[in-house]
C-alpha positions in Angstrom: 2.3 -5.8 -21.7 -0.1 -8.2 -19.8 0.9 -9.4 -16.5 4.2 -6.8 -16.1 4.2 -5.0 -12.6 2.7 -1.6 -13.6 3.7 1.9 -11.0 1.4 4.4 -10.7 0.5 6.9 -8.2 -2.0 8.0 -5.9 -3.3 10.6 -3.8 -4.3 14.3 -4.4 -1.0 16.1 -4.7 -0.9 19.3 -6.3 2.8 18.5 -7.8 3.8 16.0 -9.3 6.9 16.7 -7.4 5.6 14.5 -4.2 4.8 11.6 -6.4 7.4 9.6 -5.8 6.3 9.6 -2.1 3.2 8.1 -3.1 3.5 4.8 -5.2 1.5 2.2 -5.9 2.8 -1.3 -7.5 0.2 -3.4 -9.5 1.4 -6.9 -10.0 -1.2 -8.5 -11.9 -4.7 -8.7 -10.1 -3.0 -10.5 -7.4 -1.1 -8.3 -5.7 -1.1 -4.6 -5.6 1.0 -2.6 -2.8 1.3 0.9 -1.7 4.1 2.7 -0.5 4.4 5.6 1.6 8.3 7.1 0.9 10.0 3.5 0.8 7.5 2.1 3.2 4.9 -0.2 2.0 1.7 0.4 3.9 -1.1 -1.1 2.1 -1.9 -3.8 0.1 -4.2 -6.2 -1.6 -4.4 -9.6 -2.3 -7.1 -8.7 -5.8 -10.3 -9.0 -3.4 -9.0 -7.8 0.1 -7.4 -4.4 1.3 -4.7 -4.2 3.9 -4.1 -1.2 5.7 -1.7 -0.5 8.4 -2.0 1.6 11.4 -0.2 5.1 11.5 2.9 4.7 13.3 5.0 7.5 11.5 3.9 11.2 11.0 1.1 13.3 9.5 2.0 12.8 5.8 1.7 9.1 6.2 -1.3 9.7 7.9 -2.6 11.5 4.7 -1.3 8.5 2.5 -3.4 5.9 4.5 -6.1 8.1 4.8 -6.3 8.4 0.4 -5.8 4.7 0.5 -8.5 3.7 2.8 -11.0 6.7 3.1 -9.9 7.4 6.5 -11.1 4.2 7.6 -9.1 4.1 10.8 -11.4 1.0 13.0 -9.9 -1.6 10.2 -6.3 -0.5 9.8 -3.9 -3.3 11.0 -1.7 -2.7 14.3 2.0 -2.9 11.6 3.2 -6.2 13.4 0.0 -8.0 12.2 0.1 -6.3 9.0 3.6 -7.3 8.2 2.9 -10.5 9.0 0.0 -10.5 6.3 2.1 -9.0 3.7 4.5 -11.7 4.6 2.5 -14.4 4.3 1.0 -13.5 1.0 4.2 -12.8 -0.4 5.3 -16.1 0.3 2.4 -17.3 -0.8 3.0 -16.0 -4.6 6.5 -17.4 -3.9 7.5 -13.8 -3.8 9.7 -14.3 -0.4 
């Protein structure tokens, strides 16, 4: 279909029962996000990853932790991130 917005999962969930908890929104190669439950929490811009800090509860925590390795020193304080995603949003003229 070419440049549609394509949903996806990710994680390691046994069940396919928690996936909707976990989904992940390719648009194109320029902008993929991830959601945690209806939160976005990560995204790229095609060459850059943006993760935020944890700021909810342990399965979050999980969620940013299959998203970024457990990479914790670069995660994004979620004012700053927002900001970002803002930014680039408006950017595509998505906002």
């Amino acid at each position: 279909m070419g440049n549609l917005p394509e949903i996806s999962n990710y994680g390691e969930y046994s069940s396919s029962n928690y996936g909707a908890h976990t989904l992940r929104v390719d648009v194109g190669n320029k902008l993929t996000l991830w959601y945690s439950y209806e939160t976005v929490i990560a995204f790229s811009d095609g060459q850059h990853r943006f993760v935020t800090e944890n700021q909810w509860n342990v399965t979050t925590g999980k969620h940013l932790n299959w998203i970024d390795q457990g990479d914790k020193k670069n995660r994004l304080p979620y004012a700053e991130f927002t900001l970002k995603l803002e930014n680039y949003l408006k950017e595509l003229n998505l906002l």
